[in-house]
C-alpha positions in Angstrom: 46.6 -2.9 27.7 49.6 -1.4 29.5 51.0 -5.2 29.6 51.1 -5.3 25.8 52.8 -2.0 25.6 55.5 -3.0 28.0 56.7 -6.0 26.7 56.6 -4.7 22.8 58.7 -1.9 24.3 62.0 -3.3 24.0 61.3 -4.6 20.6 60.4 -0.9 19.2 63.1 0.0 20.8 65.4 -2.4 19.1 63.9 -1.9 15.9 64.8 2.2 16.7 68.3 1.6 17.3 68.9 -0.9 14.5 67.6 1.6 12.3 69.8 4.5 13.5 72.7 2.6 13.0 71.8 1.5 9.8 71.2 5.2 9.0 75.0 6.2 10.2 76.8 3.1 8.7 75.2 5.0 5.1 75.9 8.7 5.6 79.2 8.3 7.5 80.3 4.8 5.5 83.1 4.7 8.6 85.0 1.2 7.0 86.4 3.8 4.4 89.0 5.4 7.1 90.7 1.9 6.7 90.3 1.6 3.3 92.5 3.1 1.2 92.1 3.4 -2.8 95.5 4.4 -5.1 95.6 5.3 -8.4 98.4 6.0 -10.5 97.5 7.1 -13.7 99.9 8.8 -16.3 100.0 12.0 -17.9 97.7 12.1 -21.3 100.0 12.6 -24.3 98.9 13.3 -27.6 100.1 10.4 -30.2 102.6 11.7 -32.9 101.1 13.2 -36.0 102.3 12.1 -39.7 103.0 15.3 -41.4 104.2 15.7 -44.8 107.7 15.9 -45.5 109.9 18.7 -47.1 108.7 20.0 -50.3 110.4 17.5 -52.2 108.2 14.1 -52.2 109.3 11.9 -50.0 109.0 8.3 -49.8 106.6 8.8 -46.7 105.5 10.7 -44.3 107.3 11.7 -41.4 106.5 11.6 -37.7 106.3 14.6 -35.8 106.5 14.6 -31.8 103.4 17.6 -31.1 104.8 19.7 -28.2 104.6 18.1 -24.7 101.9 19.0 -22.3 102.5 22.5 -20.3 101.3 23.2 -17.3 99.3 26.5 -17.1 98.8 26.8 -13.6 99.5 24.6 -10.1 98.9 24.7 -6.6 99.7 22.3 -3.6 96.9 21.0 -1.8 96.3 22.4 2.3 94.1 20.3 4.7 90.5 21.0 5.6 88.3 18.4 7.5 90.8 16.0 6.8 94.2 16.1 6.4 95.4 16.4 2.6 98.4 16.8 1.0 100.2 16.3 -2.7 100.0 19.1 -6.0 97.3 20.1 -7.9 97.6 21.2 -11.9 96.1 22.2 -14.9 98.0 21.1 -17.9 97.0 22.3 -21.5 97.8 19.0 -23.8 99.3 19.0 -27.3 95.9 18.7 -28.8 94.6 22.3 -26.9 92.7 20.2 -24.8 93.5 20.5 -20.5 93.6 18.2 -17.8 93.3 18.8 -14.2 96.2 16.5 -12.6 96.6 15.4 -9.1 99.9 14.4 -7.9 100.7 12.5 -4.8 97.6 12.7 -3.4 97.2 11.6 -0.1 93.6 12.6 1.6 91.1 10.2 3.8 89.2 8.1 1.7 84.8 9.0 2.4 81.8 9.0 1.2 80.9 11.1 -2.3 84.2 12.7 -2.7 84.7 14.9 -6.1 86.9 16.9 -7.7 85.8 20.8 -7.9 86.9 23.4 -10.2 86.3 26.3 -7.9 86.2 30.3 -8.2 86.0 30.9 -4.3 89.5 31.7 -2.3 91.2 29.0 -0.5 91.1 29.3 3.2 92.7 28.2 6.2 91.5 26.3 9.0 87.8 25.8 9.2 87.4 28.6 7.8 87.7 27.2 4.3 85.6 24.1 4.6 82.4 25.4 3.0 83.1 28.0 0.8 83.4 26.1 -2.4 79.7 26.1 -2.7 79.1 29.2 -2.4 80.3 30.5 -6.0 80.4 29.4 -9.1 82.1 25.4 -9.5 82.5 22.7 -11.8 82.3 19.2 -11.1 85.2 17.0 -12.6 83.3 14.2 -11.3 83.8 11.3 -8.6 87.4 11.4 -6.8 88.9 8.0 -8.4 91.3 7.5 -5.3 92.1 9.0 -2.4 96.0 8.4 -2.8 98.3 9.1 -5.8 98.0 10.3 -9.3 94.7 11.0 -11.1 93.6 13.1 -14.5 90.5 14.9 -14.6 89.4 16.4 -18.3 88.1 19.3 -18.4 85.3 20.3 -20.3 86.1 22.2 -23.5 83.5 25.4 -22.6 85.8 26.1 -19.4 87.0 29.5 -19.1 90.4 28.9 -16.8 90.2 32.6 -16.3 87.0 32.1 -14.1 88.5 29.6 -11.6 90.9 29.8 -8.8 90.9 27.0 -7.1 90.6 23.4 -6.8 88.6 21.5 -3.7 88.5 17.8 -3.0 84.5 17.8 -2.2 82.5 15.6 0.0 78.7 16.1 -1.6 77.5 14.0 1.3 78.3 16.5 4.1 79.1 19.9 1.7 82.5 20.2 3.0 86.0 20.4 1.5 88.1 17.6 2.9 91.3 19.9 1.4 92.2 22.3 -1.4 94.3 24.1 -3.6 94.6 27.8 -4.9 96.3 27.8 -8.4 98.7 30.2 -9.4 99.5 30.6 -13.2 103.0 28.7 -13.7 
């Protein structure tokens, strides 16, 4: 009986280590530090409008340009477990409606990244890496890239007052690979 164990040995053991690395290659997804993802998405603009014309009738309407987007507040972007870098804003559209807007992004690329509407303070060093949890936070969803420019809509029922802060989020390890108080422009 001890024969049998001994030579099956180096085939659980196998089996044991082919699993553990099949186990890290998923949680840590390592190819995605050489694999970079840009986006470079616009501002949203809201179409003109045909409004009517003086008092007088007109032959037609006439086009209207609806004020531009303004940004209500911004913030640029400090490193946490990775480096991270580039300008974070929340722009109210012509329509009422706001966007969260990252510019020049530049972060590593990981597993589960999102964008997080936050209420907790941003934080240097490692100090800052798992607050954002902590408090109240509203997922813009999945991180489209992890370099250049990217809109995030926010939901309607957001109360701006309420949030300070924006963290680029790994869900996959609960850590903020960087962030970005905001300050009312």
């Amino acid at each position: 009986m001890g024969r049998g164990w001994a030579t099956s040995r180096p085939v659980v053991l196998a089996v044991a280590v082919v699993a553990v690395i099949g186990v890290g290659m998923y949680l840590f997804q390592p190819w995605k530090l050489w694999q970079d993802e840009t986006v470079r998405e616009a501002l949203p603009s809201t179409a003109a409008t045909a409004s009517p014309g003086p008092s007088q009738p007109s032959p037609g309407p006439t086009l209207t340009a609806p004020a531009g987007p303004q940004t209500v507040s911004a913030g640029q972007l400090i490193s946490h477990e990775h480096t991270t870098t580039g300008t974070v804003k929340i722009v109210r559209l012509a329509d009422g409606s706001h966007t969260l807007r990252l510019e020049n992004l530049d972060t590593s690329n990981g597993p589960d990244l999102h964008v997080w509407l936050t209420d907790a303070p941003v934080k240097e060093g490692k100090a800052g890496w798992e607050v954002f949890d902590d408090g109240k936070y509203v997922s813009l969803g999945k991180l489209k890239g992890n370099k250049g420019d990217q809109n995030y809509v926010l939901p309607a029922d957001v109360d701006l007052s309420q949030y300070t802060s924006v963290s680029i989020w790994c869900d996959r390890f609960n850590v903020s690979f960087g962030a970005a108080a905001l300050a009312k422009a």
